[in-house]
Each structure stands twice: as structure tokens, then as C-alpha cells.
C-alpha positions in Angstrom: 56.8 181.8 69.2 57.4 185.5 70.0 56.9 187.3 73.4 58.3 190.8 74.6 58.4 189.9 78.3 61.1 191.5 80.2 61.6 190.1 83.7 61.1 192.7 86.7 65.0 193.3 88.7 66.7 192.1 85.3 68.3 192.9 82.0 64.8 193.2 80.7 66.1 190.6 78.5 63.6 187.2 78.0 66.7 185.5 77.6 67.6 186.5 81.1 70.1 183.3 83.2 68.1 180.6 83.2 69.3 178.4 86.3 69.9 175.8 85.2 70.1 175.6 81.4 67.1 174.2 79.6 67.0 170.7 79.6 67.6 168.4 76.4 65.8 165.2 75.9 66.9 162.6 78.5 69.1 159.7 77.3 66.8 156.9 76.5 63.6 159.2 75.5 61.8 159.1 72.3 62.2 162.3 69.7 59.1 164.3 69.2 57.8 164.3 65.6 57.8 167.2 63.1 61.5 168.6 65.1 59.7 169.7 67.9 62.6 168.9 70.7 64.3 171.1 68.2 62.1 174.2 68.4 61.1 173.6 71.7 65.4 173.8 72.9 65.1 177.0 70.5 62.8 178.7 72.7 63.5 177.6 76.2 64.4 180.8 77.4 61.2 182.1 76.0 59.3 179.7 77.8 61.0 180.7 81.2 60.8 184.3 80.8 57.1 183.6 80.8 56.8 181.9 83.8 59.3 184.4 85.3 56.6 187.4 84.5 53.6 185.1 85.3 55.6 184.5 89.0 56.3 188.1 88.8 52.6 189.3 88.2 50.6 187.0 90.4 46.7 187.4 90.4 44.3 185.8 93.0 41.3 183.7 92.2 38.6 185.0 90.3 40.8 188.0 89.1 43.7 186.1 86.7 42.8 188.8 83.6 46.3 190.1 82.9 47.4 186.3 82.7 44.8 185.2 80.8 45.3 187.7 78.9 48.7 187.0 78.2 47.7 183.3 77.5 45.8 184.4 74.8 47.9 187.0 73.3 50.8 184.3 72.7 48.2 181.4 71.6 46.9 183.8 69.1 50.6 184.8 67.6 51.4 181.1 67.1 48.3 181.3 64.8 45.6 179.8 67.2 41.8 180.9 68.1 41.8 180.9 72.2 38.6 182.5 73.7 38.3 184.0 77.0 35.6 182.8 79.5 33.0 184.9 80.1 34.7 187.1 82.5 37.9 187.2 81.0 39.9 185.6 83.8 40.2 182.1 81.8 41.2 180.1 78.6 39.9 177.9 76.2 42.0 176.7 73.2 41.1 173.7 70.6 44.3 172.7 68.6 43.6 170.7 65.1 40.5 168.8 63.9 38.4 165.9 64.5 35.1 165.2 66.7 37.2 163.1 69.9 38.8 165.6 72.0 41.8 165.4 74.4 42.1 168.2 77.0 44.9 168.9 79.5 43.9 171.5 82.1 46.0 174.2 84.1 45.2 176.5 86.9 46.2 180.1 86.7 45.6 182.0 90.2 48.1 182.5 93.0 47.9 182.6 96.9 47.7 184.7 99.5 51.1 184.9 100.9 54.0 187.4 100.6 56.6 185.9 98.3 60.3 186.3 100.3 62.3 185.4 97.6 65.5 187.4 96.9 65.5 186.7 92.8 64.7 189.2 89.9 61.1 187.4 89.1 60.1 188.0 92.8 56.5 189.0 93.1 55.5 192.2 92.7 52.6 191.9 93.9 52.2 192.9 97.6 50.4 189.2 99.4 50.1 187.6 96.4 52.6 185.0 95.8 52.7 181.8 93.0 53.4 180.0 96.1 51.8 176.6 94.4 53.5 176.2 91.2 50.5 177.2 88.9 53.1 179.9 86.9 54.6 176.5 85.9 51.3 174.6 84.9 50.6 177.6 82.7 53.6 178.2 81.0 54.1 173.7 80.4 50.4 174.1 79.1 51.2 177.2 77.1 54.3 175.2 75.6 52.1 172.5 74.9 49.8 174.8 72.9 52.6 176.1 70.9 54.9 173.1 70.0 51.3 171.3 68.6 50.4 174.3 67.2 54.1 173.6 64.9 52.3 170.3 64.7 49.2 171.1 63.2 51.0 173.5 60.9 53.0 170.9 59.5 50.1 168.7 59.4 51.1 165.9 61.4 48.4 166.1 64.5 46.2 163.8 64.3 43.4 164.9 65.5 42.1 168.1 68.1 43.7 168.9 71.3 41.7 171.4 73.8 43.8 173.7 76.4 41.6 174.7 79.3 43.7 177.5 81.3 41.4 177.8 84.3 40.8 180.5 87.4 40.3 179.9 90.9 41.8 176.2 91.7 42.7 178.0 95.0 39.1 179.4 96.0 36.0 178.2 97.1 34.0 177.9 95.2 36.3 177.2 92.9 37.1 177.6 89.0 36.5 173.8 87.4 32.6 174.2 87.1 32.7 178.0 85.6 35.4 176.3 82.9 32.9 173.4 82.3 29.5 175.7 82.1 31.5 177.2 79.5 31.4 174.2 77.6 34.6 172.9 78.2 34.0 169.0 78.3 32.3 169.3 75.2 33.2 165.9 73.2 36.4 165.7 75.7 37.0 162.4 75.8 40.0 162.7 78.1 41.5 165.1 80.3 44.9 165.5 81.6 46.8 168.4 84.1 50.2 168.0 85.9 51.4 169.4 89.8 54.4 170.5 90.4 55.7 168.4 93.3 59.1 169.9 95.1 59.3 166.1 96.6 60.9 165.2 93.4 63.8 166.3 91.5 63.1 168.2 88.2 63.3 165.3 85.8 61.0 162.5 87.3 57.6 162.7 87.3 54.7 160.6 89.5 51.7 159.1 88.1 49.6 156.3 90.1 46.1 155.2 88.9 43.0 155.2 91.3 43.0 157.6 94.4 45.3 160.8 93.9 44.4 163.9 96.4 41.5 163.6 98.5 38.1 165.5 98.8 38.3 168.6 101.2 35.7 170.0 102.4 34.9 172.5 105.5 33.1 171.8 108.7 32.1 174.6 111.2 29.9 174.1 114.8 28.5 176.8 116.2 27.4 176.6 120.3 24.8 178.7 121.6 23.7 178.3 125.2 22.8 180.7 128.6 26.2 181.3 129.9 27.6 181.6 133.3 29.8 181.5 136.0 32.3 178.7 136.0 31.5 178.4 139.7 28.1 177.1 138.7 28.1 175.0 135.2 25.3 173.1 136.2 23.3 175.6 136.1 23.7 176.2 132.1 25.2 174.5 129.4 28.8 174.3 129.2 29.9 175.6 125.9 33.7 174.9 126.4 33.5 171.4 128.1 30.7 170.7 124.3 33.1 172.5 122.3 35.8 169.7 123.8 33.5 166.8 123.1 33.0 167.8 119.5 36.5 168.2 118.9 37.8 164.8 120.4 34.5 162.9 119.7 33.3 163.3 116.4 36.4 162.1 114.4 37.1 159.4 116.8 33.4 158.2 115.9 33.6 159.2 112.6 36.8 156.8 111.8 34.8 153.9 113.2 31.4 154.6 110.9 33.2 154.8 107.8 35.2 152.0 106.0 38.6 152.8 107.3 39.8 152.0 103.1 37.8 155.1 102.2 40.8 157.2 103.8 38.7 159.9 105.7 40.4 162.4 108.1 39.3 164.9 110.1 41.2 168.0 111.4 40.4 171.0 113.6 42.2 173.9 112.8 40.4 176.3 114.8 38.9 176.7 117.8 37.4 180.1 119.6 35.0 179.9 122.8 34.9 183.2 125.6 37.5 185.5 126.8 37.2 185.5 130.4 39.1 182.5 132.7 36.1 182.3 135.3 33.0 182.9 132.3 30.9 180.5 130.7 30.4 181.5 127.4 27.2 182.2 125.8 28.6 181.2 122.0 31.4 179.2 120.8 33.0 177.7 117.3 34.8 175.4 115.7 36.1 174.8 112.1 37.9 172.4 110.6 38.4 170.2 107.5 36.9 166.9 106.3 39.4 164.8 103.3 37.8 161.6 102.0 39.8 159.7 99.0 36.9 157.2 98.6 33.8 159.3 96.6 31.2 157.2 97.9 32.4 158.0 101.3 32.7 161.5 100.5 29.3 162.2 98.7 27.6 160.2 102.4 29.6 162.4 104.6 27.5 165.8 105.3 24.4 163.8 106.6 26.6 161.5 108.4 29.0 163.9 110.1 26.2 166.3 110.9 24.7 163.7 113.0 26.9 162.7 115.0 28.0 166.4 116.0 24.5 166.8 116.8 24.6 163.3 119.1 27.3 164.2 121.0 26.1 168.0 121.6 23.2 166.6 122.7 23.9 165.1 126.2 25.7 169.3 126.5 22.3 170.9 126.5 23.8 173.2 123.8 22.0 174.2 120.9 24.2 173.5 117.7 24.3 174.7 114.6 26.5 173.0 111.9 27.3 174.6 108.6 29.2 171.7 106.2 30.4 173.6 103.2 31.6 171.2 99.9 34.9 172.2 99.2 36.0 169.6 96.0 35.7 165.8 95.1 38.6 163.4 95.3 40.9 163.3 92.4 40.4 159.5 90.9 42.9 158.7 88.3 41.4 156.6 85.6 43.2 153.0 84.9 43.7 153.7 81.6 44.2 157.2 81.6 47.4 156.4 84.2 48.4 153.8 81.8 48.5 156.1 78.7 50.5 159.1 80.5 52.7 156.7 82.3 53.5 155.4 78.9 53.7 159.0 77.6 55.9 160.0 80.5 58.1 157.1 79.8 58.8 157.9 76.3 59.3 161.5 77.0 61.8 161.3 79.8 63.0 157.6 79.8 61.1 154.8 81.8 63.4 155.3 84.8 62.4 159.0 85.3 58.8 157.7 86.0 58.1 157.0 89.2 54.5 156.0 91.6 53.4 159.0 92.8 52.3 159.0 96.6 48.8 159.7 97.6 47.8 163.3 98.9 45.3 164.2 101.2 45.2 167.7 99.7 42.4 169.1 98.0 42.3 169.9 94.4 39.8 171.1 91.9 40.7 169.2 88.9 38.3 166.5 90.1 35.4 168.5 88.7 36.6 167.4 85.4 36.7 163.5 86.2 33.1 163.4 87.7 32.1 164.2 83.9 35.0 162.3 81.5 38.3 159.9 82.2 41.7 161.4 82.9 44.4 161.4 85.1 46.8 164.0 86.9 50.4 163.6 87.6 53.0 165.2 89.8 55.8 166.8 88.4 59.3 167.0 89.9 60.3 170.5 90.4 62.9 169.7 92.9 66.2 172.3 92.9 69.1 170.1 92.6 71.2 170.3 95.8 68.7 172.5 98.2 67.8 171.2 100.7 65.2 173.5 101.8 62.9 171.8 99.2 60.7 174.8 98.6 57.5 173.5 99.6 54.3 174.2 98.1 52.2 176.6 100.3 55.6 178.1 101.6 56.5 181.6 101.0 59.8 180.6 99.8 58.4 178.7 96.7 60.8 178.0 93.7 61.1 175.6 91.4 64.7 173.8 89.3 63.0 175.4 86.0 64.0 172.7 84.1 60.7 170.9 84.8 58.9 172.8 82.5 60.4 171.8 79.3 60.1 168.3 81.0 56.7 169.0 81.6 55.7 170.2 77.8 57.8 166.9 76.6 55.3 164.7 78.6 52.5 166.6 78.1 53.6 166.2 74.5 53.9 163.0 73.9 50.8 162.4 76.5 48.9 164.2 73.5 49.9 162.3 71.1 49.6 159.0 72.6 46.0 159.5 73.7 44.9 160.9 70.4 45.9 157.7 68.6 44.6 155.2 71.6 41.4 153.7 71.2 40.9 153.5 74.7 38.8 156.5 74.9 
């Protein structure tokens, strides 16, 4: 592997600090074939000055060129055939021969926030922050794609491994179904991705099977009605006292028509009606989330939440108008998908570094991929040894101990290589 990337405030050198130094295999974990924990120690500082430019250059959804650009650029040098979605802003990489597939998946975009980092890889980027980690999935994935690339060279992969470096995980609509209508899933037979997770320190990962993040979609009410004077509300319709019922009613009667296993919450996070004290107003909104882990639950809610905003507007005399907007399905590990990256994970980092991941009712797009084939995601511990700020995700301040990515090529590694030689899929 070769790259040129300097990283912005420092020596221009790829070999700038790393902090801390790049990992070697844990005591306990299994060896790579073909000397890979070998070249892969070789060019750990490589590695990080990627994901030091990648954090340094952030792109929003729909718009990740330069990166995937960059994605393909090093893919190609190592002697591999990536091709760029249609519009450029994507990846799609197959690794070695055979007609089974096995996939692993990463996200490429960043987030609207301003990054208030003082470090030399700071974005430069003015509201546009890699405030979620996904410089990290890229540059494990982008390992991954290189060490079996060593692999295949040496002939000792057996069989054909697909990289999918995908736009838009942030957006709505998001990036998943583009990456499948580009053929994506074609003979996949499993598919794999990692999250970085701040929650854990950077040498433990989290895998659970079953329910992982939840489905999140959006929910806005609109009131229309006369207006008035709050001296006389009898003599119109109320919009504030409806906009009220909505917002204490409906998830109330919402938790009791679902099956309270199917985990389903609902969330208001805004709220906007008038702008004088003594003035009924004549138009009035809501919006909040819906985040279902249970699919059948999630694919019944839009009728079923509809209604029952229109029931309790109706006693109001509002009129209502209700806009429920799919956002993305629950993430659903597979059993045996779990089982074969927990094993992988296991062998990679020593079976005490593997932990159950906790359930999440965020929302996130890789569940696109398991309404079509098996696969699991798992959460990988990014955690900065000693702060106690934790650098959550979403938070300008986002970092990450990086460390966790050459753990998180080793399991994504050995995850390969354990699922190509399984018969489960």
C-alpha cells in the first residue's frame, strides 16, 4: 500500500504521531494467514493518515466524491478493480473469485456540525464534521480491501469478498438502496459493517444477535382551523389545546396498541403553534420521531399511528393533516451471522475482548441490506483510554483512541475468512 496523504496543521508527513501507537495482536488472538498482522503493523501509520485526511476533508451525504475517490485511487494501486456508483460518490470492490459472495459495508458522509477539535486533522471543512465515526468505517474497510488483496495475491483467499463503500447513511433518503440498485447484493450471500461505539474502550468490540438499532422514521401533524381570540375558544377550534392532545395522547395510546416487546417509542422534538399570548392560532405543527425494533411492528405503524392522530384531533374540530415519512428499517442481526463474527471477533482480539453489545434505538441504514440477505453489524470500541469526556457520537468534539482501526481490520479480517469457509450461508 502507497498513499501521499499529508495531514492538514502537521509535518505533512503520513507517518505523523499516531496517539497511541498502532496496536499489535492482543495476547490470546489468532495470527492472520499469508503474514498479514505483519504488513498490516508495517502500514499502520498509513492507515491513520487516511483516516486523519478523510476526518480532515469531510463531505455530506450525497456529495462524498473526493473520498470515494480516494477509496478508489488506493484500491486500485494494491492492484484491485473498484467502480464508482453512478454518480461517483460511492464504491464497489469484489476481492478474489468464486460465485458465493461475502460483503462488509461502510458509510462514507459526515454531519452537519462544526468540528471543535484543537488536533492537526481537524476539519476543514466549515459545518461539516466526521462527527459519527464513518472516517473510521472507511479506512477499517479500506484496510480490509488491502490486507485481502496481499491475500489473494498470494493465493490463499478462498473465495470473493465485495467492499461496498456507501453515501448518504446520514440522509433521508438515504444511501443503502442507490448501493443495491447498483447491483450490490448481487450473489451476496452475507453482509457485514462495524460502528464505532465511544461506550467501549478501543479493543473490545459488541456483537448481539436479533434486534440491534431500531427503525426511525418521522412523524409531522399539521393543524388548520378558524382562529381566534383566547377569550372565546368556543367559538373555533383550539389549535394549541389539539396540538397538546396530540403530543400527550398519541404515544400514550400508541404504547398500549402495540406489543410492548416490539420496542416502539415515540418522541416529539418539535413543536410550533402562533405567536401572540391572547391569539388562537389559525395553523400549528408538530414533528417528531417514531423507533420500532420489531419489523412487523414497524412495517404496521403509518396506518396505525395515522389513525389515532386523526381520533384524537377529532373531538378538537381541527382539520389535520399527517405527513409519516419512512426514515429506515430496524437493524436485525442474523443468528448465525452474530455467531460467525462473534467467533471471528474472538479469534482476532481474544474471546475476552468480545463483549454483548447493547441495543440502540438509533436509526441506521445498513438495514437495507438485511431486508434482502443475512448479516450482522457490530459496535466497535473506540473509547480514548483515560478521557473521560467519552467523545460521543453526534458531539462536536468527536474523536476516537485510533487504535480501533487496526482492531477493526483484524476482525473484519478474520470475519472474512471465517464466513467464506462456513457453510452456513
Amino acid at each position: 500500500m502507497t498513499s501521499a496523504l499529508t495531514v492538514p496543521g502537521g509535518t505533512g508527513s503520513p507517518t505523523e504521531p499516531m496517539s497511541p501507537a498502532w496496536p499489535s495482536p492482543p495476547p490470546g488472538a489468532d495470527p492472520l494467514p499469508g503474514q498479514l498482522d505483519r504488513w498490516l503493523a508495517a502500514r499502520g501509520a498509513e492507515l491513520v493518515a487516511i483516516r486523519r485526511h478523510i476526518h480532515a476533508h469531510p463531505e455530506p451525504s450525497h456529495a462524498e466524491f473526493e473520498t470515494a475517490a480516494l477509496v478508489a485511487r488506493e484500491l486500485a494501486v494494491a492492484g484491485l478493480s473498484p467502480r464508482l456508483l453512478p454518480k461517483g460518490n460511492g464504491v464497489i470492490c469484489d476481492i478474489g473469485s468464486g460465485d458465493r459472495v461475502i460483503a462488509f459495508r461502510a458509510d462514507l458522509d459526515a454531519l452537519p456540525l462544526h468540528d471543535v477539535k484543537d488536533v492537526p486533522y481537524r476539519s476543514t471543512v466549515a459545518n461539516v464534521a466526521h462527527a459519527c465515526g464513518h472516517d473510521v468505517h472507511t479506512t477499517v474497510l479500506l484496510g480490509l480491501g488491502l490486507a485481502l488483496a496481499q491475500l489473494e495475491e498470494q493465493g490463499e483467499l478462498p473465495g470473493r469478498i465485495r467492499l461496498l463503500f456507501q453515501p448518504a447513511e446520514e440522509a433521508v433518503p438515504s444511501g443503502a438502496p442507490e448501493v443495491i440498485a447498483a447491483g450490490a447484493l448481487k450473489d451476496v450471500a452475507a453482509i457485514y459493517a462495524l460502528h464505532c461505539y465511544p461506550q467501549l474502550p478501543a479493543g473490545l468490540v459488541g456483537v448481539r444477535s436479533g434486534p440491534f438499532t431500531a427503525a426511525a422514521d418521522t412523524v409531522t401533524v399539521t393543524l388548520t382551523g378558524p382562529g381566534g381570540h383566547t377569550a372565546r375558544p368556543h367559538l373555533t377550534a383550539d389549535l394549541v389545546h389539539a396540538l397538546g392532545r396530540v403530543i400527550v395522547d398519541v404515544p400514550s395510546l400508541l404504547d398500549r396498541r402495540v406489543d410492548p416487546r416490539a420496542g416502539v417509542s415515540m418522541v416529539w422534538g418539535a413543536v410550533h403553534a402562533g405567536e401572540a399570548f391572547n391569539a388562537i392560532p389559525d395553523e400549528g405543527h408538530v414533528r417528531g420521531t417514531v423507533r420500532i425494533l420489531n419489523r412487523d411492528a414497524w412495517r404496521d405503524a403509518p396506518e396505525l399511528i395515522t389513525q389515532l392522530i386523526r381520533d384524537v384531533v377529532a373531538a378538537t374540530g381541527a382539520e389535520v393533516d399527517v405527513r409519516y415519512q419512512r426514515g429506515v428499517p430496524p437493524v436485525i442481526n442474523d443468528r448465525m451471522a452474530a455467531a460467525v463474527i462473534a467467533g471471528a471477533a474472538g479469534a482476532a482480539l481474544g474471546a475476552d475482548h468480545v463483549v454483548e453489545a447493547e441495543i440502540s434505538m438509533g436509526g441506521e441504514d445498513f438495514s437495507f441490506y438485511l431486508e434482502h440477505v443475512p448479516g450482522a453489524m457490530i459496535r466497535l470500541g473506540t473509547g480514548i483510554a483515560g478521557d473521560q469526556v467519552r467523545h460521543d457520537l453526534h458531539q462536536a468534539d468527536f474523536d476516537v483512541d485510533e487504535r480501533c482501526i487496526g482492531y477493526g481490520v483484524r476482525v473484519m479480517a478474520h470475519t472474512a475468512l471465517a464466513a467464506l469457509s462456513t457453510g452456513a450461508f
